[in-house]
LODO-701499 format. One record per residue (C-alpha): x, z, y; residue in one letter. Coordinates in steps of 0.2 Angstrom, whole numbers. Example, Ala and Ser with C-alpha at 12.3 -4.5 7.8 and 13.67 -1.06 7.14 Angstrom:
2
[[62 39 -22] A],
[[68 36 -5] S],
This chain:
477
[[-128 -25 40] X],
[[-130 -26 21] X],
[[-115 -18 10] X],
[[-111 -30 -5] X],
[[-117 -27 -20] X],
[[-103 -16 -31] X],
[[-98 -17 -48] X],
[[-86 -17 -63] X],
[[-78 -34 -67] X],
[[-72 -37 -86] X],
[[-69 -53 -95] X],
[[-75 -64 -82] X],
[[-92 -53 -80] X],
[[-99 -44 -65] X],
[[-108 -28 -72] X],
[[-116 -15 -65] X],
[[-131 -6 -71] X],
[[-136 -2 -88] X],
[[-137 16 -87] X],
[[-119 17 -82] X],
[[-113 34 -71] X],
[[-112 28 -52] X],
[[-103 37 -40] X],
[[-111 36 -20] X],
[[-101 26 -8] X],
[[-102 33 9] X],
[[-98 26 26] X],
[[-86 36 35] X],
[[-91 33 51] X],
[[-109 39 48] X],
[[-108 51 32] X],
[[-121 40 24] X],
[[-124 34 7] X],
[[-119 14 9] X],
[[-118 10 -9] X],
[[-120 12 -27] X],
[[-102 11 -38] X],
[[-104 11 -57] X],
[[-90 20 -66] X],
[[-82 11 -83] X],
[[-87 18 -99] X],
[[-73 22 -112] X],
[[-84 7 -121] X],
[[-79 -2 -104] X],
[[-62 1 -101] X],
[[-61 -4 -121] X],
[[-67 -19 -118] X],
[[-56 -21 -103] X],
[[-41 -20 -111] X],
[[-44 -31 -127] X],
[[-51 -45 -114] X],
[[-33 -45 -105] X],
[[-24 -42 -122] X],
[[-33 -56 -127] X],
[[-32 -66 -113] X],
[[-12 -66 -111] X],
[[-8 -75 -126] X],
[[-14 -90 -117] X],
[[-9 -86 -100] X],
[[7 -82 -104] X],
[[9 -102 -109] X],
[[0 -108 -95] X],
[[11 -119 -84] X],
[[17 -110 -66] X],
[[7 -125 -58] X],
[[-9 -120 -66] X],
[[-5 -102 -58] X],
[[-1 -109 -42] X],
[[-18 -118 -39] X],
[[-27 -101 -44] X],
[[-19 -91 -30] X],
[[-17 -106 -17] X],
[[-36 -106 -21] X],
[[-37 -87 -17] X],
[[-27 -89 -3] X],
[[-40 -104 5] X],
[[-58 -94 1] X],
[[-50 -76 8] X],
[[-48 -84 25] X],
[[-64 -93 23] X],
[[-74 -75 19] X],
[[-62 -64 28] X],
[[-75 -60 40] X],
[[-87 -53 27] X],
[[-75 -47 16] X],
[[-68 -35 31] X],
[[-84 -29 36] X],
[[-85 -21 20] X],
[[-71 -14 20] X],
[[-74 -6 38] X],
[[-91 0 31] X],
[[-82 10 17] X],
[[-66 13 21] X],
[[-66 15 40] X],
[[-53 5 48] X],
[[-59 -5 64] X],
[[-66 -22 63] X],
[[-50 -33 67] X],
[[-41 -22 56] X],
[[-50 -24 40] X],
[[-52 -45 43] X],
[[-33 -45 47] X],
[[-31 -35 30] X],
[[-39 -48 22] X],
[[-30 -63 32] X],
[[-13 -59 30] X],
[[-15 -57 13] X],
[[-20 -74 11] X],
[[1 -76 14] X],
[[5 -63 0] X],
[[-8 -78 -12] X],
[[1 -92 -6] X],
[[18 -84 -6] X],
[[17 -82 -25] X],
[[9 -95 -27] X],
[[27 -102 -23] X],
[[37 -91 -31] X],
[[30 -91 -48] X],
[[33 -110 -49] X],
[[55 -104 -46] X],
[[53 -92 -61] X],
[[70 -98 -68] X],
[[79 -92 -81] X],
[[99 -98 -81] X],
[[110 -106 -96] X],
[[128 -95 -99] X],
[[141 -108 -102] X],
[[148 -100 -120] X],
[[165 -98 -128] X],
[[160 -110 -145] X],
[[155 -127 -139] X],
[[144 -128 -155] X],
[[133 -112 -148] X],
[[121 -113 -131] X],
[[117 -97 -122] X],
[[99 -96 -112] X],
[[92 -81 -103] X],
[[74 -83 -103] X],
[[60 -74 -90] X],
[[43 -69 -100] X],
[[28 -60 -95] X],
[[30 -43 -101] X],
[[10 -41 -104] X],
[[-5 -33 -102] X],
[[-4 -22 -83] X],
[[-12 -10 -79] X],
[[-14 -7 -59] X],
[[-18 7 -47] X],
[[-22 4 -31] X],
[[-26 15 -15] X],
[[-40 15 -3] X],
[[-29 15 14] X],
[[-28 -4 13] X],
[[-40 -8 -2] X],
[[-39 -26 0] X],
[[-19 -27 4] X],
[[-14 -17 -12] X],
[[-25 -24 -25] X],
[[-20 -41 -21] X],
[[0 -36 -20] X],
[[-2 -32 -40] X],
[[-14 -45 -46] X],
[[-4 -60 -37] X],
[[13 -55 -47] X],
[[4 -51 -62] X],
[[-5 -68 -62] X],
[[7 -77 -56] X],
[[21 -70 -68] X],
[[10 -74 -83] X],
[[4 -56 -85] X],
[[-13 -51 -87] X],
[[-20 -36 -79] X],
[[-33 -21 -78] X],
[[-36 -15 -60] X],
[[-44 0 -57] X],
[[-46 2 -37] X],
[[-50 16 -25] X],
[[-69 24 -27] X],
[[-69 27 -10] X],
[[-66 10 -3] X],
[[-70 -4 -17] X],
[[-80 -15 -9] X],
[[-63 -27 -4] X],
[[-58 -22 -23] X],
[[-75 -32 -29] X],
[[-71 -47 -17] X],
[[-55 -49 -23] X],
[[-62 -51 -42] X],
[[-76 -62 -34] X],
[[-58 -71 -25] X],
[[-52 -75 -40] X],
[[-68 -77 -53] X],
[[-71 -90 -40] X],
[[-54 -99 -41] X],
[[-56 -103 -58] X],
[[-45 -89 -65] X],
[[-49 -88 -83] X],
[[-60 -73 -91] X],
[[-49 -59 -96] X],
[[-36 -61 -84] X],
[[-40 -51 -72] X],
[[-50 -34 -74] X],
[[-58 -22 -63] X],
[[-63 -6 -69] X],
[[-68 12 -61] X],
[[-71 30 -65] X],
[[-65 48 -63] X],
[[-46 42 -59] X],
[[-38 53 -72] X],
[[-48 49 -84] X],
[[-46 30 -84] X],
[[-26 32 -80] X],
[[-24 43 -97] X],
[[-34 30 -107] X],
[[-26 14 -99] X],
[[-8 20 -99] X],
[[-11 26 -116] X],
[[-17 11 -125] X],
[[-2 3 -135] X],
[[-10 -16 -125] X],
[[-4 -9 -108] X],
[[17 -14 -107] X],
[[19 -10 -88] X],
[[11 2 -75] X],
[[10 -3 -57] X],
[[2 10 -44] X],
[[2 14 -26] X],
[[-3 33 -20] X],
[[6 47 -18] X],
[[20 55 -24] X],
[[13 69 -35] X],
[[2 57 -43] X],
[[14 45 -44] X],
[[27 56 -53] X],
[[14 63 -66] X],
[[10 43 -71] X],
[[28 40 -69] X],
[[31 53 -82] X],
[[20 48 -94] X],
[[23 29 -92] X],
[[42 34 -98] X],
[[37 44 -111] X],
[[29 28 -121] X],
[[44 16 -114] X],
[[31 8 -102] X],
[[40 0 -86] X],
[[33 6 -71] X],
[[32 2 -52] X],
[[28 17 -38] X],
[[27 12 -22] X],
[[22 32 -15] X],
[[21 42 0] X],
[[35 43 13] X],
[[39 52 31] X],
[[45 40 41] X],
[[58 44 54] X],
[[59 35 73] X],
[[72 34 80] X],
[[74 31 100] X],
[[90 29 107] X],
[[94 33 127] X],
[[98 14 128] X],
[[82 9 119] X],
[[68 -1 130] X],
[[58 12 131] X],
[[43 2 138] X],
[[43 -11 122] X],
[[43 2 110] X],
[[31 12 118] X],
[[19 -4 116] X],
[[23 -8 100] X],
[[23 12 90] X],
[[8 19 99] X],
[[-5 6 89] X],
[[6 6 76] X],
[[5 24 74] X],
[[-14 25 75] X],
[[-16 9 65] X],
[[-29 16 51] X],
[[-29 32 58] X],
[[-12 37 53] X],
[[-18 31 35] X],
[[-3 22 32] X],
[[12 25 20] X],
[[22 18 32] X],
[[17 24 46] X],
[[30 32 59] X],
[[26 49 60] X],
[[46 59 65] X],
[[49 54 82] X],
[[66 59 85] X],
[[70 54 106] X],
[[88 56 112] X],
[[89 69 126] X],
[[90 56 142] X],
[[74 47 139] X],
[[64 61 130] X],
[[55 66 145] X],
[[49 47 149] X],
[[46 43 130] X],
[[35 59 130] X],
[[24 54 146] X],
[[22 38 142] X],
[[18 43 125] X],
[[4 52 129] X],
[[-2 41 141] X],
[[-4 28 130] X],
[[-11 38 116] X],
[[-25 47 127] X],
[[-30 29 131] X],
[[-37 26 115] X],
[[-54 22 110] X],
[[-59 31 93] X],
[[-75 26 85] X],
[[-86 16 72] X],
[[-76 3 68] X],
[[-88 -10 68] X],
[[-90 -8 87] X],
[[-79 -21 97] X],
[[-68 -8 109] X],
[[-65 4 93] X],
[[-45 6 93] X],
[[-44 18 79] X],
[[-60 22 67] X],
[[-61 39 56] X],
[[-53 46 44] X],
[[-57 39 26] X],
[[-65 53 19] X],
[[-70 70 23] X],
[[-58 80 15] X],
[[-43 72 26] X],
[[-52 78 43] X],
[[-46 98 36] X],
[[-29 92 29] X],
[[-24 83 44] X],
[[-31 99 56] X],
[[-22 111 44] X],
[[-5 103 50] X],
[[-11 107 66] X],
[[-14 125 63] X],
[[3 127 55] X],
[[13 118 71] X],
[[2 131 82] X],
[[7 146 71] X],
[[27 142 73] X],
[[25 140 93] X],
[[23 122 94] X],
[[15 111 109] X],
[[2 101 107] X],
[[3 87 118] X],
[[-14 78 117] X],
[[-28 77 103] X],
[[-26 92 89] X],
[[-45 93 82] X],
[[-56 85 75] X],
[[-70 75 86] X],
[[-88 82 86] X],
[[-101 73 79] X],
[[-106 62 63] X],
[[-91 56 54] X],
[[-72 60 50] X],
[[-67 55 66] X],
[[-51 65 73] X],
[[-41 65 90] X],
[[-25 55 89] X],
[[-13 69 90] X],
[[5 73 95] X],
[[16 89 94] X],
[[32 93 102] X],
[[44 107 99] X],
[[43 109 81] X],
[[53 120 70] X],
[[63 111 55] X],
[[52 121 45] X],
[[34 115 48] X],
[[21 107 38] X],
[[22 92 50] X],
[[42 90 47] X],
[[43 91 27] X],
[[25 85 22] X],
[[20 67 24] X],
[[4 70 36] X],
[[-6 53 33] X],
[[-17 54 46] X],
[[-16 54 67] X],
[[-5 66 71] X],
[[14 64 74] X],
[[28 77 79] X],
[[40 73 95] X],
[[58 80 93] X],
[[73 79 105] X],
[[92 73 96] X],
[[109 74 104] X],
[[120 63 93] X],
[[117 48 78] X],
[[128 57 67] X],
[[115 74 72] X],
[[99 63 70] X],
[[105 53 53] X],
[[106 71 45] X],
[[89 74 52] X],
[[81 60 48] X],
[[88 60 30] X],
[[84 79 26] X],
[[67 74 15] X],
[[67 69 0] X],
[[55 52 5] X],
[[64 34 10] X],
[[52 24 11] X],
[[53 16 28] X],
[[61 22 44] X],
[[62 13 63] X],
[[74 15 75] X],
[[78 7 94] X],
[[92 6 101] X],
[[100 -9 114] X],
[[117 -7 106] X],
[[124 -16 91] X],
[[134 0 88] X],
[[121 10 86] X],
[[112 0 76] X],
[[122 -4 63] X],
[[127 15 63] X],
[[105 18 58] X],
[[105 2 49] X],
[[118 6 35] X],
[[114 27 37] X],
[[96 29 37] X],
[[90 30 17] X],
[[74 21 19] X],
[[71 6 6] X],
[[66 -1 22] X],
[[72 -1 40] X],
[[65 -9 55] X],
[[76 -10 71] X],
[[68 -14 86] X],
[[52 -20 81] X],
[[38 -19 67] X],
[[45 -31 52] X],
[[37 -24 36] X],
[[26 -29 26] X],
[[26 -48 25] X],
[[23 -58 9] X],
[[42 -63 10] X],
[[49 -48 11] X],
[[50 -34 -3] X],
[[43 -19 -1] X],
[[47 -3 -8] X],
[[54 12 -8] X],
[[68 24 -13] X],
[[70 44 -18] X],
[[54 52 -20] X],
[[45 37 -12] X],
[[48 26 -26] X],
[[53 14 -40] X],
[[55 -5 -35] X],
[[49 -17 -24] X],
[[32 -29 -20] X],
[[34 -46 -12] X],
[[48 -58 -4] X],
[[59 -63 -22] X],
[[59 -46 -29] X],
[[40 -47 -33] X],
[[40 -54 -52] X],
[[55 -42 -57] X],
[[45 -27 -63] X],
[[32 -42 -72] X],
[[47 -50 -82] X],
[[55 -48 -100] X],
[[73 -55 -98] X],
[[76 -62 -115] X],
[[91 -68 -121] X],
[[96 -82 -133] X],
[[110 -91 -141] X],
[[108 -104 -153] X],
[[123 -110 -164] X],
[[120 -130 -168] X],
């Protein structure tokens, strides 16, 4: 299978070449080189930027109509290549087949859905206390964006941060993950090929420090938007607020599960054991606290591991693949070394706990019960396959639990009484909550987080605040 062709996209112009560094793309499943990505040159990123300075004094006047047919126009050619788009993003990144073109076709929705919203950008009239004076408050664009995005879902995150962008009048300079960029590339091909105009959209790579200290310090770039993890995201955070940039984090989290004694204990067995391993564990979100109430633990637990040690891990291109490796090399001994640590304080290893011989980052999905409070696995976000199992007596005892980290990103919970849910609903500090099933994530919903895990939201109405000046205006006639 042939991997597309990779490059730096600026000003409406695919480039790669011309004696440009280029960094080796490998597949994970394999360890081989799959590809050739060329880095931006301060001459690059330069160029970049005054593109998209340039560029957004005519975007920001373009009508929300003309916005709404680019990213309608996204929307339609992403399903219509989502096949091969998510090929190449298994090939780089990992993540099984279906996984990778489901990326790709539910962020079609997150297109269209912006499409929508930027078309009810309103501002509002404030009825005044002279009847000679008219008071307006008036949305605009805050400018030139500059956007970093992860390579656990490549495709999904760009395109988060381009759609409000664009559709908020912005203009933007992307620089994507060097490990998974093909889905990066496509979206720039996505857009180039939806007629978005040159400069809008801008996508650049290199050595990731490197290219943040020289876009966040230009005086073009108004507003910073990035998706990582929380170190990363504090230092950027920092530096954004020392030159009065607006910033949006969406960062790492720990999410807590909650399982009740009343829960249906067979539905969310089905519905958290893919969800767990989706990505390998990749996953900000991903449910990695499993706090069970002491009358179903044992069950939860059995099942649990049944389910789990049912799994097919391998190459994601093959068609019975349920979970693919791990993105790079580097996770294979982070994730083992939460392993060695839950060893070292008596924990039980349930199923899984090393890596899987061969070629390839590939590791066992893993659970560990009887952890102490003090393990890595119980204060460090893991992001990978491994998840810890813990017994609760009370809500009031499990909220305290749950809540103890700095993170709140997202948090699930089931339960089969109203009681109880609206006890985890309103306790649980989590900028998200899910009760009962898996609702996150969808183009309509925001998506964020609070504490350590972030600063505002993406998607559902929320999405264009972060992308907006709020002027106001009062006129006396």
């Amino acid at each position: 299978m042939t991997y597309p062709q990779l490059s730096l996209y600026i000003d409406g112009e695919f480039i790669h070449g011309g004696g440009r560094r280029e960094q080796d793309v490998l597949n994970p499943a394999t360890g081989q080189v799959i590809g050739q990505l060329p880095h931006a040159t301060r001459e690059d990123l330069d160029r970049a930027l005054a593109a998209a300075a340039r560029a957004f004094t005519t975007w920001k006047k373009s009508s929300p109509m003309e916005r709404s047919k680019v990213l309608r126009k996204v929307a339609e050619l992403a399903r219509e290549r989502a096949q091969d788009i998510g090929r190449g993003i298994t090939m780089d990144q990992g993540k099984p087949l279906a996984e990778s073109v489901g990326e790709v076709v539910a962020c079609s929705e997150h297109a269209e859905w912006h499409a929508e919203e930027c078309r009810r950008i309103y501002g509002r009239v404030i009825p005044a206390r002279n009847d000679s004076v008219r008071q307006m408050v008036l949305r605009e664009p805050v400018g030139v964006v500059a956007a970093f995005s992860p390579w656990n879902f490549p495709f999904n995150q760009a395109i988060r941060k381009i759609a409000a962008a664009v559709g908020a009048g912005c203009t933007i300079v992307l620089k994507g993950p060097e490990d998974a960029p093909s889905g990066v590339v496509a979206l720039a091909r996505l857009f180039h090929d939806a007629g978005l105009p040159a400069g809008v959209l801008n996508i650049v790579w290199g050595v990731p420090s490197e290219v943040s200290d020289h876009l966040i310090d230009s005086p073009v770039v108004r507003k910073i938007t990035f998706t990582g993890s929380v170190p990363v995201g504090k230092m950027l955070a920092a530096k954004a607020a020392a030159l009065m940039k607006r910033s949006t984090m969406e960062l790492g989290g720990h999410a807590p599960v909650i399982i009740c004694d009343d829960a249906d204990i067979d539905a969310a067995i089905k519905m958290l054991v893919p969800y767990k391993f989706r990505n390998a564990g990749q996953v900000c979100v991903s449910p990695t606290r499993f706090f069970v109430q002491e009358g179903v633990y044992e069950r939860f637990v059995a099942d649990f591991v049944g389910r789990t040690q049912g799994l097919k891990v391998g190459d994601g291109l093959l068609p019975d693949t349920k979970m693919g490796p791990l993105a790079q090399q580097r996770r294979v001994g982070a994730v083992a070394g939460f392993i060695d640590d839950a060893r070292e304080r008596g924990a039980t290893v349930l199923t899984g706990g090393a890596p899987i011989p061969g070629a390839g980052n590939f590791f066992s999905p893993t659970l560990i019960a009887d952890l102490p409070e003090d393990s890595r696995l119980m204060n460090e976000e893991p992001f990978g396959p491994v998840a810890g199992i813990l017994r609760f007596k009370t809500i009031d005892e499990v909220l305290a639990r749950a809540n103890r980290l700095p993170f709140g990103l997202a948090a699930y919970a089931f339960t089969g009484s109203n009681r109880n849910a609206h006890a985890l609903s309103t306790g649980l500090e989590a900028g998200m909550v899910t009760i009962n099933h898996l609702g996150l994530a969808l183009a309509e919903t925001p998506f964020g987080g609070i504490k350590d895990s972030g600063i505002g939201s993406e998607g559902g109405t929320e999405t264009f605040d972060g992308y907006l000046n709020t002027k106001f205006v009062t006129q006396m006639n």
